[in-house]
C-alpha positions as CSV (number, residue, x, y, z in Angstrom):
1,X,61.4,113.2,106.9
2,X,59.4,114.8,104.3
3,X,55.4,114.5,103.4
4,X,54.1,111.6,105.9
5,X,50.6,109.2,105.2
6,X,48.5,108.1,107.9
7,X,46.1,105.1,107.4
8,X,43.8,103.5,109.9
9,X,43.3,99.8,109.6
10,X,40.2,98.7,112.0
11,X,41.1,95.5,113.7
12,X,38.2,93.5,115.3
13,X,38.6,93.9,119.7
14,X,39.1,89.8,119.6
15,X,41.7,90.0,117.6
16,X,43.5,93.2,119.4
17,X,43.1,90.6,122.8
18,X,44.7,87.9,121.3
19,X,47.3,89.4,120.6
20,X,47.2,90.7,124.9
21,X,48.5,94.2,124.0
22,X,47.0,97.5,124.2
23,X,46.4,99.8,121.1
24,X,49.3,101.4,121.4
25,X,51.6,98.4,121.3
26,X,50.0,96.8,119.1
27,X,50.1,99.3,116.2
28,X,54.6,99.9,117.2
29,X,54.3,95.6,116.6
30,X,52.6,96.1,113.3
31,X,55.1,99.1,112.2
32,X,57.8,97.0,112.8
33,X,56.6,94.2,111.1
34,X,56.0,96.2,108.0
35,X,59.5,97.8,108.2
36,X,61.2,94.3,108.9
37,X,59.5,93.0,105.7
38,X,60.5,95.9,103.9
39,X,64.4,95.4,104.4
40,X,63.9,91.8,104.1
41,X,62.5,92.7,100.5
42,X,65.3,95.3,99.9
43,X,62.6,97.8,99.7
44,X,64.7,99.7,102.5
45,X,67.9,99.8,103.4
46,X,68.9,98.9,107.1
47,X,69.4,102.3,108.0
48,X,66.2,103.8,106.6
49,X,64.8,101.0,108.7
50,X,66.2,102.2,111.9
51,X,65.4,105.6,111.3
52,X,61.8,104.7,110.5
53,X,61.3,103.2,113.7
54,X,63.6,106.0,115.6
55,X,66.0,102.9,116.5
56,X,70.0,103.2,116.9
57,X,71.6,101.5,113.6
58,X,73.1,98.5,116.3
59,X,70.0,98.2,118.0
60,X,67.9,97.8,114.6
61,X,70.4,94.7,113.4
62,X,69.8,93.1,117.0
63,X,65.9,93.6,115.6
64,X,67.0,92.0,112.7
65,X,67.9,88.7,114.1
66,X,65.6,88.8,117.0
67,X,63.1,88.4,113.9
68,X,65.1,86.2,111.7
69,X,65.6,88.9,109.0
70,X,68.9,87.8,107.2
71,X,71.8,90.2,107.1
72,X,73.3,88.5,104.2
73,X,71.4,87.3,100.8
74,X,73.1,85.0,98.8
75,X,71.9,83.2,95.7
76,X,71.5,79.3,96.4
77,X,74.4,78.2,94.6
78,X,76.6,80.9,96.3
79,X,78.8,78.6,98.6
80,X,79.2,75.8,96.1
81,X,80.9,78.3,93.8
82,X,82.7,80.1,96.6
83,X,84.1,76.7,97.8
84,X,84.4,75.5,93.9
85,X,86.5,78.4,93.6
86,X,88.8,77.9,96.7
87,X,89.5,73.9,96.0
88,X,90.5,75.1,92.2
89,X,93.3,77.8,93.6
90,X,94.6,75.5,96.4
91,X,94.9,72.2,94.5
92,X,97.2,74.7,91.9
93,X,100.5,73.2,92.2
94,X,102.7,76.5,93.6
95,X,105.6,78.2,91.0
């Protein structure tokens, strides 16, 4: 994978109970919530985000959705031009 960073972040022992997990699955929580807001920013792509977190390619999209991270990104007006576009060609009277 390259050079590697590692960073400590000290997180007060209240908080780390709140949260009712131990160290250890508390810091895999935060990884994946950094990597899940990377692909939903298009920082990463979906497979650099399943290799980051050592996760099958299938397993990382159920991840995905388990975490509402969209698969597809479409611009607002997206479907009202799509469907724009489809009531133009089939209103076309046929040669």
């Amino acid at each position: 994978m390259g050079q590697t960073i590692r960073f400590e972040w000290e997180l007060p022992a209240p908080l780390l109970h709140a949260f009712e997990m131990d160290e250890r699955k508390l810091t895999e929580e935060f990884k994946r919530a950094v990597v899940l807001d990377w692909v939903r920013t298009a920082r990463i792509s979906w497979r650099k985000g399943a290799e980051l977190l050592g996760m099958a390619y299938r397993e990382f999209l159920d991840l995905m959705s388990d975490h509402k991270v969209p698969l597809a990104d479409y611009e607002a007006e997206w479907l009202n031009k799509e469907l724009g576009a489809f009531k133009h060609i089939t209103q076309k009277p046929l040669p």
